[in-house]
N, C-alpha and C positions, 0 to 999 in steps of 0.2 A: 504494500500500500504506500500509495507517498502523495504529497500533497506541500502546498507551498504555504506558509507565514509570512507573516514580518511583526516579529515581537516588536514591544517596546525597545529601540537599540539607542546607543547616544549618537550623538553628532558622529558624522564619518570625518574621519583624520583625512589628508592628501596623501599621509605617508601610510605605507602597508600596517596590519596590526602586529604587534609584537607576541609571542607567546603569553607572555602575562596579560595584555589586553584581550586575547582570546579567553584564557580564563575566566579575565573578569567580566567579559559576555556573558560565558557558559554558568557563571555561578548565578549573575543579576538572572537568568535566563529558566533556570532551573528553580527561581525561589518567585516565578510568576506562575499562581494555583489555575490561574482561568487557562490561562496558554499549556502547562501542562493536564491540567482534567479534558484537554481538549483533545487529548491525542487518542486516537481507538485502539483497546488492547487486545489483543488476539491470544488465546490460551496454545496455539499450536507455531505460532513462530513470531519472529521481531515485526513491530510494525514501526514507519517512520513520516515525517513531516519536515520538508525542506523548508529553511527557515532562510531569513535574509542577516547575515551575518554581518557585525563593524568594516567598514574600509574594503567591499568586496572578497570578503572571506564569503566560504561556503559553510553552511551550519545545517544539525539535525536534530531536532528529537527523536527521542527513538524508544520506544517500550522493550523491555527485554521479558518475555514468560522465566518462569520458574527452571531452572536448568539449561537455559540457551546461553552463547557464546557468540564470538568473531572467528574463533579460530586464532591460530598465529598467522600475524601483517605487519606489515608497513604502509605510511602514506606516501610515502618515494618523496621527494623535494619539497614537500609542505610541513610545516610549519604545526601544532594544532594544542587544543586543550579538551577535555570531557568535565564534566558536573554531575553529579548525580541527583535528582531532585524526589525520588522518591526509592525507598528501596536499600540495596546494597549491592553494591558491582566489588568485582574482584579483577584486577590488574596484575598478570604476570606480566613481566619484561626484561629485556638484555641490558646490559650497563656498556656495553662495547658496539661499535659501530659497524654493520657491514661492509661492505663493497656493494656497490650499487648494482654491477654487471660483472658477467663472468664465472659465473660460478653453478653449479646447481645442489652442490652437498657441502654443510661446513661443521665442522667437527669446534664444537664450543667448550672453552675453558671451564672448570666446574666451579669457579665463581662467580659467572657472569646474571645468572640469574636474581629476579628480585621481585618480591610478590607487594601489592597495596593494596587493601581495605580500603571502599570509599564509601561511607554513607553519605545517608540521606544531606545535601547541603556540600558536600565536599569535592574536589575536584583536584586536578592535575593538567600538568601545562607539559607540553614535552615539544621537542627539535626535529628536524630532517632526520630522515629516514631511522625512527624511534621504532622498533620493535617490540611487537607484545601480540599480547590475545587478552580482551574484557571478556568475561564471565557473571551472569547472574546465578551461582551457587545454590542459590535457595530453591527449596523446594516445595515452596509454597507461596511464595509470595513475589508480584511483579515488581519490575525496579526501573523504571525512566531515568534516562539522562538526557543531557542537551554537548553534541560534539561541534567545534568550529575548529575549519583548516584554512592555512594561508600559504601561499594559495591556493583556489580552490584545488579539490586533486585531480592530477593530471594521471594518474594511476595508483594500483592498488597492488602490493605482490605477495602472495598468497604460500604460506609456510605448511610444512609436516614438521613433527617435530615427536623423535627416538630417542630417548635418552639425553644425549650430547649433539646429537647431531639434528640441524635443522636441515631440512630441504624444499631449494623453489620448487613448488609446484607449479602456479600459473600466476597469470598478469590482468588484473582486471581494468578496461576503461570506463570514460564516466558514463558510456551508454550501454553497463551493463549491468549499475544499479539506480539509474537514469528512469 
């Protein structure tokens, strides 16, 4: 499902939004009840609503059911932060940087990992090509957040992940969650 907004946003900057003003979208964004009661929840997968993001970021709400996930990704060259406005989401991710291209198996150091808790209210801001997989864990209860990228994403790259070892799988573009 997807559908278009425009929360309440501030004035648009001339200059791009920085991670932390991503954030501070995603949290202003996430703590608006009417804008998130507004989103439809589906009990059998994510549902979402494109939103109009600061400074020509691309932004989403997005309902996550009980037990659903992203999988392990990257935004490739964007920029981005997530909020969580209802719920609790769980964030694994890498502390080390990939290689953008070139590769399809990478054998990962055993302390590159790192898990975060994010209730209801809370959020995170992360860099270029930032790897992870969000998870709503719970098994009962749904969890919203509100995600904003800068810029928008010009691709998606889709992880498996063994042990230590991740692998690209595929390459998503934006008209294939478009």
């Amino acid at each position: 499902m997807s559908a278009s907004l425009s929360p309440h946003a501030p004035a648009r900057s001339a200059a791009a939004p920085t991670a932390a003003e991503l954030l501070d979208f995603a949290l202003r964004t996430a703590a608006d009840p009417e804008l998130v009661d507004s989103l439809p929840l589906d009990p059998e997968g994510r549902t979402w609503i494109r939103l109009d993001g600061p400074g020509g970021s691309e932004a989403w709400l997005i309902g996550w059911p009980p037990g659903t996930g992203t999988g392990w990704h990257d935004h490739a060259e964007s920029r981005g932060a997530f909020a969580t406005a209802r719920g609790r989401l769980t964030e694994h991710s890498l502390t080390v940087r990939l290689p953008s291209e070139g590769w399809r198996n990478l054998e990962l150091a055993p302390d590159v990992d790192r898990t975060r808790s994010l209730g209801a209210l809370t959020g995170r801001a992360f860099g270029e090509h930032h790897v992870h997989e969000v998870l709503n864990a719970s098994d009962s209860e749904h969890a919203v957040s509100v995600h904003a990228y800068y810029p928008p994403l010009p691709l998606i790259r889709r992880y498996s992940r063994s042990g230590p070892v991740l692998r690209l799988e595929h390459i998503e573009r934006p008209a294939d969650w478009q």
